[in-house]
BALOFI-309896 format. One record per residue (C-alpha): residue in one letter; chain; x, y, z. Coordinates in steps of 0.001 Angstrom, whole numbers, padded with zeros to 6 digits. Layout:
N
> a | A | X | Y | Z;
...
END
This chain:
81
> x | A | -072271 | 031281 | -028760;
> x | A | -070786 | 028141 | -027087;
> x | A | -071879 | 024514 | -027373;
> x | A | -070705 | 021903 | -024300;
> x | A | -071470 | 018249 | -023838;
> x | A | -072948 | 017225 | -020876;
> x | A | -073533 | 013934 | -018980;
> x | A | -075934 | 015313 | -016918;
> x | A | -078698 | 017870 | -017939;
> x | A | -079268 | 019524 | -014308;
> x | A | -079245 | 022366 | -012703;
> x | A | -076066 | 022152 | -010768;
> x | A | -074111 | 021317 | -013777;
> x | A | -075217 | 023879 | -016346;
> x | A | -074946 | 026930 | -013859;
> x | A | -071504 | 025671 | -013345;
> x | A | -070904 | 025806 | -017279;
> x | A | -072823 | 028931 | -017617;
> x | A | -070983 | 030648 | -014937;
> x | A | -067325 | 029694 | -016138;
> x | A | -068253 | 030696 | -020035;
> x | A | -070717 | 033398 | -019423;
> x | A | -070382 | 037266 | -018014;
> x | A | -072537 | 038362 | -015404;
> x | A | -075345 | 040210 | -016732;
> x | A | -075472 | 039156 | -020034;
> x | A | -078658 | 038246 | -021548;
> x | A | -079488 | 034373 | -021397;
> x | A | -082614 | 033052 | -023569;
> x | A | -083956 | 029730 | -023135;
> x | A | -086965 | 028207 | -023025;
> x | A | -088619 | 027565 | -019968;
> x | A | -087152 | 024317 | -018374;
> x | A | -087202 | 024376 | -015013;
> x | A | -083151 | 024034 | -014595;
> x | A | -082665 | 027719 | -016406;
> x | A | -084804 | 029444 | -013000;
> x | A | -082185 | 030885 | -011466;
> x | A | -080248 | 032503 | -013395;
> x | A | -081657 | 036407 | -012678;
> x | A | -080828 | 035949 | -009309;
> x | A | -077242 | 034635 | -010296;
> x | A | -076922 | 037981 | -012285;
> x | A | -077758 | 037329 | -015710;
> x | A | -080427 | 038647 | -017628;
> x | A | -082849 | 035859 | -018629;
> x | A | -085638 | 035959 | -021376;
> x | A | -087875 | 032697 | -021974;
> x | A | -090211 | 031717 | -024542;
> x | A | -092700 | 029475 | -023331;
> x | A | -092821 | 026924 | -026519;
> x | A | -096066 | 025482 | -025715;
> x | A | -097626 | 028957 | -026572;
> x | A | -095807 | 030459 | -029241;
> x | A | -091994 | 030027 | -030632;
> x | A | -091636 | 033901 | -030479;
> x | A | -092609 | 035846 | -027012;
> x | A | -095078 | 038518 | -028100;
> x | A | -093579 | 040984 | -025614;
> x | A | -090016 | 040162 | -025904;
> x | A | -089248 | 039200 | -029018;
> x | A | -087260 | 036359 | -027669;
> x | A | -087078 | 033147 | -029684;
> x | A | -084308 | 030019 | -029675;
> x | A | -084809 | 029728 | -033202;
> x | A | -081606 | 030363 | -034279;
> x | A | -080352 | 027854 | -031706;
> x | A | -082719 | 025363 | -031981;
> x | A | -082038 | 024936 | -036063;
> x | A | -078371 | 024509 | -035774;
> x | A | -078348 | 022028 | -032613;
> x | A | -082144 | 021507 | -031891;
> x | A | -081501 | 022531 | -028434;
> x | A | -082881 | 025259 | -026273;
> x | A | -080456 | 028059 | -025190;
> x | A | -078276 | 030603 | -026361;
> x | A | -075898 | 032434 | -024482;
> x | A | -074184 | 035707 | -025388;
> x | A | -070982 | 037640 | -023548;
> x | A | -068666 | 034664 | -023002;
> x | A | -065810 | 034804 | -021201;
END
């Protein structure tokens, strides 16, 4: 797990974080902001809970739970480089 400041909470400039401190096909879960769309086709394997439904996906399992308590923020990432 990795935390990074940002000036600038876009697309361009967290695939550029996430693909400097992240290995290719590790598992990424997030919620489902629009920003965090790409990253199966960049090679990673992406779960999402949709927090407007439920904080846990049914299916999945996947939650940010962890994540969210110790930052309140949305995404953790596994495998780092």
């Amino acid at each position: 797990m990795f935390f990074e400041v940002v000036a600038k909470h876009d697309k361009e400039t967290l695939l550029e974080i996430i693909k400097r401190k992240i290995v290719i096909g590790s598992f990424i879960i997030s919620d489902c902001w629009k920003a965090y769309d790409c990253l199966e086709s960049e090679g990673y394997r992406h779960l999402t809970v949709n927090h407007s439904e439920n904080f846990k996906d049914p299916e999945t399992g996947a939650h940010t739970n962890s994540i969210k308590g110790t930052l309140g923020m949305g995404c953790i990432f596994q495998n780092l480089v």
